[in-house]
N, C-alpha and C positions, 0 to 999 in steps of 0.2 A: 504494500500500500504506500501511495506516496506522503511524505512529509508534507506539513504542512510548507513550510520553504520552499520546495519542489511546488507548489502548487501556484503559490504565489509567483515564482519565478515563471512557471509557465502562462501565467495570466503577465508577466510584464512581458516578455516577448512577442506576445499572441497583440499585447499595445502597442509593442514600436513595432510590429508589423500593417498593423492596421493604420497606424499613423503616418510609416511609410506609403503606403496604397493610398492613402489621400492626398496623400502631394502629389504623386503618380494622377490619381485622377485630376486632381486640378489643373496640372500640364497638360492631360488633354483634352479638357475643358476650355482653356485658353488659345489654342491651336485654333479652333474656327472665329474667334475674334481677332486672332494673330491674323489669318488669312484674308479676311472681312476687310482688315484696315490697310493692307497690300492690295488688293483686288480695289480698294478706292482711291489710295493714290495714282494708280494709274487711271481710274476712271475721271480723278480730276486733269489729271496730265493730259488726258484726250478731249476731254472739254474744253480746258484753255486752248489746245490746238484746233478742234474745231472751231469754237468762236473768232478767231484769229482768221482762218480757212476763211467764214462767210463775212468777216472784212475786209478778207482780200476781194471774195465776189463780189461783194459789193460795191467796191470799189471800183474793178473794172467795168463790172454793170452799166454803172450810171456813167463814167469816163464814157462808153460805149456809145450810150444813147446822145449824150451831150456833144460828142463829136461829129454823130450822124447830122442831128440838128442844125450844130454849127455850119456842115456843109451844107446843107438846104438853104440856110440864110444869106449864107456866101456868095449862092447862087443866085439867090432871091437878086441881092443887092448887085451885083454884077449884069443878070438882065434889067433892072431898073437905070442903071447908069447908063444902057445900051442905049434906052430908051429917050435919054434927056435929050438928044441930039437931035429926035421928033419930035420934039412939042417947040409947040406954034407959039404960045401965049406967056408972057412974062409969069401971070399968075399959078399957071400948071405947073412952069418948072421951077418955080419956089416952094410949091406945095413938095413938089417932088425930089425937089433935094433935100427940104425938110425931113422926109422920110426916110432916103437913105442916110443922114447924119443920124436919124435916133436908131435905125437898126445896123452900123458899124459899131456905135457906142455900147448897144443891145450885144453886139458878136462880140468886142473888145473883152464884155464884163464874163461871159460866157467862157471864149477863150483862156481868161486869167484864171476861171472855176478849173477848169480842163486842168490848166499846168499847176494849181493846187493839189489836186486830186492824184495826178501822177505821181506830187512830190511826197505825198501822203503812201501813195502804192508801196515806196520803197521804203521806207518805215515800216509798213502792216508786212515787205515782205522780208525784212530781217525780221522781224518779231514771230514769223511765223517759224524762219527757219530755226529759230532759237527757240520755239515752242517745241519744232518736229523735233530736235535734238533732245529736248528735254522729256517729250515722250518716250524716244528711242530707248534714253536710261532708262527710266522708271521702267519699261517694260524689259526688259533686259535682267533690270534687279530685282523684279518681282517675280520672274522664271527662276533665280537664283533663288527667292527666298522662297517661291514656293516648294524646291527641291528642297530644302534645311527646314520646314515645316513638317515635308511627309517624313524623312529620316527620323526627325525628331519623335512624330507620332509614332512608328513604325518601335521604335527605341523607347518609348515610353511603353506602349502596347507589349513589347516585348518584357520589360520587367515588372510591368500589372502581372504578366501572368505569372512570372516567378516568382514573387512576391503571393499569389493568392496558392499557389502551392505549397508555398512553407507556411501559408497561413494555415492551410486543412491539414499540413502535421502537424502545427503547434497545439490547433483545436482540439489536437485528440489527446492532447495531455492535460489538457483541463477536463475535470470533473464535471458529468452532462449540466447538474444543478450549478454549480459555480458558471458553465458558463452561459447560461440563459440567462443569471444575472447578470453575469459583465455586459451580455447582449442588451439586457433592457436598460442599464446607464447607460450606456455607450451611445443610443438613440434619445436619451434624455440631453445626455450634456456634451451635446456637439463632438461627438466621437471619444471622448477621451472619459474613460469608464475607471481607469486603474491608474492613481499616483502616488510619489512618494511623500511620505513626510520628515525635515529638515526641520530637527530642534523640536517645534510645537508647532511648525506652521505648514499645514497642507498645500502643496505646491498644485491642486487643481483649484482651489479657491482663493488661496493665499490669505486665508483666515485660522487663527491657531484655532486648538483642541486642545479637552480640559489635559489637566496633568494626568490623569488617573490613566487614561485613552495610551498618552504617551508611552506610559508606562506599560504597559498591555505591548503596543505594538513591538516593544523592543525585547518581548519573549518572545514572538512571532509563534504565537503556538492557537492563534483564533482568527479570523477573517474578518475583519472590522470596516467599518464605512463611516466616512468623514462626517459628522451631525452638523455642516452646514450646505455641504455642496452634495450629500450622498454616495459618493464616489468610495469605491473600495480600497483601503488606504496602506500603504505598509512603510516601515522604518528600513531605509535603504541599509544602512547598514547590519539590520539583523538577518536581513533577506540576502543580501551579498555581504557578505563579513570579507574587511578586508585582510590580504595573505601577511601571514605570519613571516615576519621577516627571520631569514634564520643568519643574519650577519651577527 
């Protein structure tokens, strides 16, 4: 039959196993937020490149159309001028240069839009090029991190399961009753069911116990629980006594 020490010690192993398995799981727990926020940098890095993209269309767009027009009025004012040299009547070819003076002025201001708009182009098209580039990376280091994310998981998955294998031998060295108890703290108070006590003070609550308790623990010959936080408590040093020096 096992001691009670033995029994205890198999209840703190069976904790830093459990307790190991929870980090394990919150690494891969983390892993699809880790990916989340990889997978959005570059969704922003593509967004700034796109928007950038429909400023550069835009831009040629309207250049586009404003140069069409320009030509039209070009033309306009050119058969107009054709024209000054048939009319009869002082009054017509006053009217009539009038007209062509407001739509040179009209092409002039038009024109000046046009060589703005160009000079803008080449702006919108180094910002783009330095957008493409900065997409380039981001996607580049998000293949990289997506590869150090699976390894990661892969390597976490990997020693979840070694870990829950030593846990189902450790489990078999606890007492079925002991540990259905450790079971039902262990879901009371956020996994950690079994700690030690240092001096008077429970190191799961970090509230002392009376003397009397203290005193008890350091026979280690009864299974006791902390009377504030519940938890199954024991005196580290009666459960592991340190070695006898033989110098």
């Amino acid at each position: 039959m096992s001691s009670l020490r033995e029994k205890l010690k198999a209840l703190e192993e069976l904790q830093r196993i459990d307790l190991e398995s929870n980090e394990v799981k919150g690494e891969l727990d983390a892993i699809p937020a880790r990916r989340a926020e990889v997978d959005r940098g570059v969704l922003e890095a593509r967004r700034a490149y796109d928007d950038e993209k429909s400023r550069m269309e835009g831009n040629e767009r309207e250049r586009r159309q404003l140069e069409s027009l320009l030509g039209l009025e070009r033309d306009k004012v050119k058969k107009w001028e054709g024209r000054l040299g048939e009319i009869k009547t002082p009054r017509e070819y006053a009217a009539l240069s009038r007209e062509i003076d407001i739509a040179k002025k009209a092409n002039e201001s038009q024109a000046e839009h046009v060589k703005e708009l160009a000079e803008q182009a080449g702006e919108v098209q180094k910002a783009l090029a330095a957008k493409g580039e900065a997409l380039a990376e981001r996607e580049e280091g998000a293949q990289s991190d997506a590869k150090a994310l699976d390894t990661a998981r892969a390597d976490a998955e990997q020693r979840l399961q070694a870990l829950e294998s030593r846990r189902a031998e450790a489990a078999k060295s606890v007492d079925p009753a002991l540990l259905a108890k450790y079971e039902h703290i262990k879901k009371r108070r956020g996994g950690v069911a079994v700690t030690q006590v240092v001096g008077m003070t429970c190191h799961g609550c970090y509230r002392n116990i009376p003397p009397q308790l203290a005193i008890t623990l350091q026979r280690a010959n009864s299974i006791e629980t902390c009377p504030n936080c519940n938890r199954i408590i024991y005196a580290a040093e009666a459960v592991n006594p340190p070695a006898v020096s033989t110098a």
